[in-house]
Structures are given as C-alpha cells and as structure tokens.
C-alpha positions in Angstrom: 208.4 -163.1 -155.6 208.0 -160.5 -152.7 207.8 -156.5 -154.2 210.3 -155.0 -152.8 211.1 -151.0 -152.9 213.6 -149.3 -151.0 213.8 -145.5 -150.7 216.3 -143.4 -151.6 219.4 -143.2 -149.3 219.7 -140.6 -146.6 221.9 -137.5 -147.6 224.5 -137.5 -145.7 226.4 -134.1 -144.2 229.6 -133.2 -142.2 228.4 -132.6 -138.5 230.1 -128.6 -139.1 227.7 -128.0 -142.6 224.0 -129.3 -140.7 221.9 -126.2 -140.2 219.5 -125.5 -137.3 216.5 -126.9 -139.6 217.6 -129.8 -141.9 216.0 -130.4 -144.9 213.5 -132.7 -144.9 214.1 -136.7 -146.6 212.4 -136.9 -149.9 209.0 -138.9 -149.5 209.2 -142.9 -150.2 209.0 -143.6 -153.7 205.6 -145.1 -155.1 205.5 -147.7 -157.6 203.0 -145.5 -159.2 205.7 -142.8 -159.5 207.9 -145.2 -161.0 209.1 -143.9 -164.5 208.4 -146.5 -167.6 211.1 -149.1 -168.0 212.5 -149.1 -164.4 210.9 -151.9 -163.0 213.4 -155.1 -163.1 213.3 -158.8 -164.1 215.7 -160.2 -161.7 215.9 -157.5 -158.7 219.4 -156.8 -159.0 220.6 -153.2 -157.8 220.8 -150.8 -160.8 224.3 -149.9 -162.1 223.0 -146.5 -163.8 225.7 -143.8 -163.9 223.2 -141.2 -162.6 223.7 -139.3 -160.3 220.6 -140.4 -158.6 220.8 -142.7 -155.3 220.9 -146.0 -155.8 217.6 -148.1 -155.2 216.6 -151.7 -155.5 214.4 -152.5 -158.6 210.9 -153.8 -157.9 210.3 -157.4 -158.5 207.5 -158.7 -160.1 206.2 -162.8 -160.5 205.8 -163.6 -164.1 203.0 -163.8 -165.5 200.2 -166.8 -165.3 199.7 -167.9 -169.3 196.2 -169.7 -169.9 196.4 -172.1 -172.1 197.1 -171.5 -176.0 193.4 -172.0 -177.3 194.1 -173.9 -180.5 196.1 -176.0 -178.3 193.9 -176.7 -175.7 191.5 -177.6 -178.6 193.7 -179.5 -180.0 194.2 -181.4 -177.0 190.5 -182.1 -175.7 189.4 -183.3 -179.6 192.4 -185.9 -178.9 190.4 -187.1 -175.7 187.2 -187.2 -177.1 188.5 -189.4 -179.9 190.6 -191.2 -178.0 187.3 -191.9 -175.8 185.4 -193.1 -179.1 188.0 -195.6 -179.5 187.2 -197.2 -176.2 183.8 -196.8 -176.5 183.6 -198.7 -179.6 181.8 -202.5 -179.5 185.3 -203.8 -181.3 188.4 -201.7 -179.9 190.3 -203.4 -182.6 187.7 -202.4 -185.5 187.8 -199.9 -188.1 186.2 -197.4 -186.4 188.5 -198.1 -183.3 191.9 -197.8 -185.1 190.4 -194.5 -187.1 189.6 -192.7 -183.3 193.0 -193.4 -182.4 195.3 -192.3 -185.2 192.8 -189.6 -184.8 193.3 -189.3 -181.5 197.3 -189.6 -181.6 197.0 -187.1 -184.2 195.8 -184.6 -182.1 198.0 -185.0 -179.5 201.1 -185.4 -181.8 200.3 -181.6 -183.0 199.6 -180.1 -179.5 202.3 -181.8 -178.0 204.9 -180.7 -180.4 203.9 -177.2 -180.0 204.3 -177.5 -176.3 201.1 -178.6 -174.8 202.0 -180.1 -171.5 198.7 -182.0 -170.8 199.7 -183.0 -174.4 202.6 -184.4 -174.6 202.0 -186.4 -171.4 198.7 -187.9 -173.4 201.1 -188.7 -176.1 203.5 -190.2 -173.3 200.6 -192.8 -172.2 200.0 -193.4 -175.6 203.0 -194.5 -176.4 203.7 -196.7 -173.4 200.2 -198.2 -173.1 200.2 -198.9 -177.4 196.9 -197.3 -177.5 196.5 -196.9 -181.5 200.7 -197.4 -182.1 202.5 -199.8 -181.1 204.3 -200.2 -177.7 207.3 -197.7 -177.3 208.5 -197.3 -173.9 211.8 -195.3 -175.2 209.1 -192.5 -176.8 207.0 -192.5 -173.7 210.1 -191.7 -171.5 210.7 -188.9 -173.7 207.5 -187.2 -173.6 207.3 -187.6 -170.1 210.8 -186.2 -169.7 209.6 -183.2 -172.1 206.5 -182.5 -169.8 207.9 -182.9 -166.6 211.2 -180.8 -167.3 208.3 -178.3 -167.1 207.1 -179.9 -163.9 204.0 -181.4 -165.1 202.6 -183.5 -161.9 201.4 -186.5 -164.3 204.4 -186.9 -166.4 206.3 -186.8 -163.1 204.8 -189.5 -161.7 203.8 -191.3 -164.8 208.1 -190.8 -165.6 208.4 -192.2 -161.9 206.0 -195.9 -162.6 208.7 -196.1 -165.2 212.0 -195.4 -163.3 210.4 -197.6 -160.4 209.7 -200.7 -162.6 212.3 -200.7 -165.1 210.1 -200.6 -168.2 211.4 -200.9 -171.4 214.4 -203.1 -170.5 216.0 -200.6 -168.4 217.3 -200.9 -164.8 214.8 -199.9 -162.2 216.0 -196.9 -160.8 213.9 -196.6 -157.3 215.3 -193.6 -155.5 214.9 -191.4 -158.7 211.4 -192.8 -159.3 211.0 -191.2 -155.3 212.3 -188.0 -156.4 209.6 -187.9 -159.3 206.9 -189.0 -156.9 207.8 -186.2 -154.0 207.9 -183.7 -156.7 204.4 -184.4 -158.1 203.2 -185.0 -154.7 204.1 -181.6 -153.5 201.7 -180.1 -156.4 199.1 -181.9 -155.2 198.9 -185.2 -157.1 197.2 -187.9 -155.6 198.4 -191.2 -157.5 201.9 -189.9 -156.5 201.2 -189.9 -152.9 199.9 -193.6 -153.5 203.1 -194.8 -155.3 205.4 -192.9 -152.5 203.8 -194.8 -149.7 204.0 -197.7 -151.7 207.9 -197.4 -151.7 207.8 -196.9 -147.6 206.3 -199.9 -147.3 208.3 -201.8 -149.5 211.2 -199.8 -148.2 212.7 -199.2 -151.6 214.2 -196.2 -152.6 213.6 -194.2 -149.3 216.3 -194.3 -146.5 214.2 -196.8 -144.7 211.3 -198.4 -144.8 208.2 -196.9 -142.7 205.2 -198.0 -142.4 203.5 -195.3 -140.5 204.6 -192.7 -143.1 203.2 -195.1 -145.9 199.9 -195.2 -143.7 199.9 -191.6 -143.9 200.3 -191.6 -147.5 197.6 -193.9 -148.5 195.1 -192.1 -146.5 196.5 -188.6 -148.0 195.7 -190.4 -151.5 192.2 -192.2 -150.5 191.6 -188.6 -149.9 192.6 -187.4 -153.2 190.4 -189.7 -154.7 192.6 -192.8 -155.2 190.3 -195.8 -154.4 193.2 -198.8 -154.3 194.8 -196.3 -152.0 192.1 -197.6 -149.3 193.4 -200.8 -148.8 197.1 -199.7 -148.4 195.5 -197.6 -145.6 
C-alpha cells in the first residue's frame, strides 16, 4: 500500500481580514513528527473532535512474518522422513510404514497450527495414500485450508482435483482454471502447465487456443517443468 500524507489544510480568511503580509502555511508534516498512535490501519480520514485540521492517516503494508520456527521444523523433519520412506529397499516394510506415520505425524502438528507448506504436505498425503489410506475428501480440505491463504501449491494441487473429478465428484473445469490462473500469477510453474493444458483441450476457458497453450508450455519448460516441453 502506497504512504500517503497530506498536509494540513490551508487557513482560509475573508478577502476584508488578509493583511499586507500573510502568515506563512505551517511546514508539511513529517512522518517523523508524527505523534505515537496516529498512524492508521485502514487509511480512513480521522474523525477526532480536535480542533486540529483534518489529515489523512499514513498507511502502512503489514508486515512480512517468517516462518514460525518450531513449525518450519516441524515441517522439514516431516520431509526428511517422509523421504526415508521412499528411500527404503521395501516401501511397504517396517521401516517404510514407521517413516511415514512419522512423517504424517509431523505434518499433522504443523499443519494444524497453520503451517501452509504443511497442510498442503498433509493435502498430498492424503490424496496420494502415502502412509494412510486414500482420502480424497481430507486432501480437498487441506488444500482448501492452504489455499484460502493463497498457497500456489494447494491452488493448483486443489485445481488437478476440480479438473479431474477425483473422489467421485463432478469435474468442475472452469473452477480448476480459476485455481490454476491464481497460482500461476505467483509464479508457479506446474500451474502454467495445467492452464495450457486446458487451452488445448479447450475446456474450461472461453475457447480453445492453441497459441496461448504454446505460450504456456514454454512459460512452464522455463520454470522447470520437463513434460511441459513436449506440449511446447
């Protein structure tokens, strides 16, 4: 959000009552002469009953919270197990299943305490039946929870869903769009991959295109997307 500041109004005097040599405007107001507790949230004009002139509040952006720690720990011990269990000479061993209750236990705890990155783990999880058994209703709502907070990969991961109908739902194509365009515009390669796979197919887009899906898969290949080459 811009910073905005305005200065004081003008005083204002009958033509008959100015005097050869007016009075000077009181210099702009500083934000470093701003009192404690006067700079705004939402930027609306002050309603004080001072006398004062009127003046509209500085806006500030909020502020940019890392991570919670513990979280974030939390979190990247669920990978690493989670990793161990895929790394193991018999995925369906002991020592397989034991990395990935691990694993979901991890994310279970961060997730629930709000861990985005999280909670879309625990989404995949969940869909994929990695340690659990398959749940497609639970993925869906971890996804949902993530991406209400616009988390690119639970957009787009929410979007697969919507597109293909998973879990015995009707496909929903033009919402599964919406999902990818939203995760696209932060930057999210696999997004742009599924969009232009929907302009080629023409579904769920207006029409179909094939030099905007062209576009697309190259705008994935060069996120990294290596399917995304043949599409190109």
């Amino acid at each position: 959000t811009n910073t905005n500041l305005t200065s004081p109004n003008s005083l204002q005097q009958h033509p008959s009552t100015l005097h050869a040599q007016s009075p000077l405007p009181p210099p702009p107001v500083r934000p470093t002469d701003i009192a404690p507790g006067s700079v705004g949230e939402r930027g609306h004009e002050r309603t004080s009953i001072s006398a004062k002139a009127r003046r509209r509040e500085i806006v500030l952006p909020p502020p940019v919270l890392a991570p919670n720690p513990k979280l974030e720990t939390l979190y990247m011990q669920g990978k690493q197990y989670e990793a161990e269990g895929h790394a193991s000479a018999h995925p369906d061993g002991i020592r397989a299943t034991e990395c990935f209750n691990m694993a979901h236990r991890c994310y279970q705890q961060a997730a629930s305490n709000g861990h985005l990155a999280a909670q879309c783990q625990l989404g995949r999880v969940y869909e994929q039946g990695i340690g659990v058994g398959v749940d497609v209703k639970e993925a869906v709502r971890w996804y949902e929870s993530a991406a209400r907070q616009h988390f690119p990969e639970a957009l787009n991961n929410l979007g697969v869903l919507l597109y293909l109908g998973a879990g015995g739902t009707q496909p929903d194509p033009a919402a599964a769009v919406a999902l990818f365009e939203r995760a696209r515009a932060k930057g999210h390669a696999a997004a742009s991959n599924n969009l232009a796979l929907c302009y080629e197919e023409g579904c769920g887009v207006p029409v179909q295109d094939m030099d905007k899906a062209r576009a697309l898969y190259e705008e994935a290949a060069a996120g990294g997307i290596v399917g995304a080459h043949s599409g190109a």
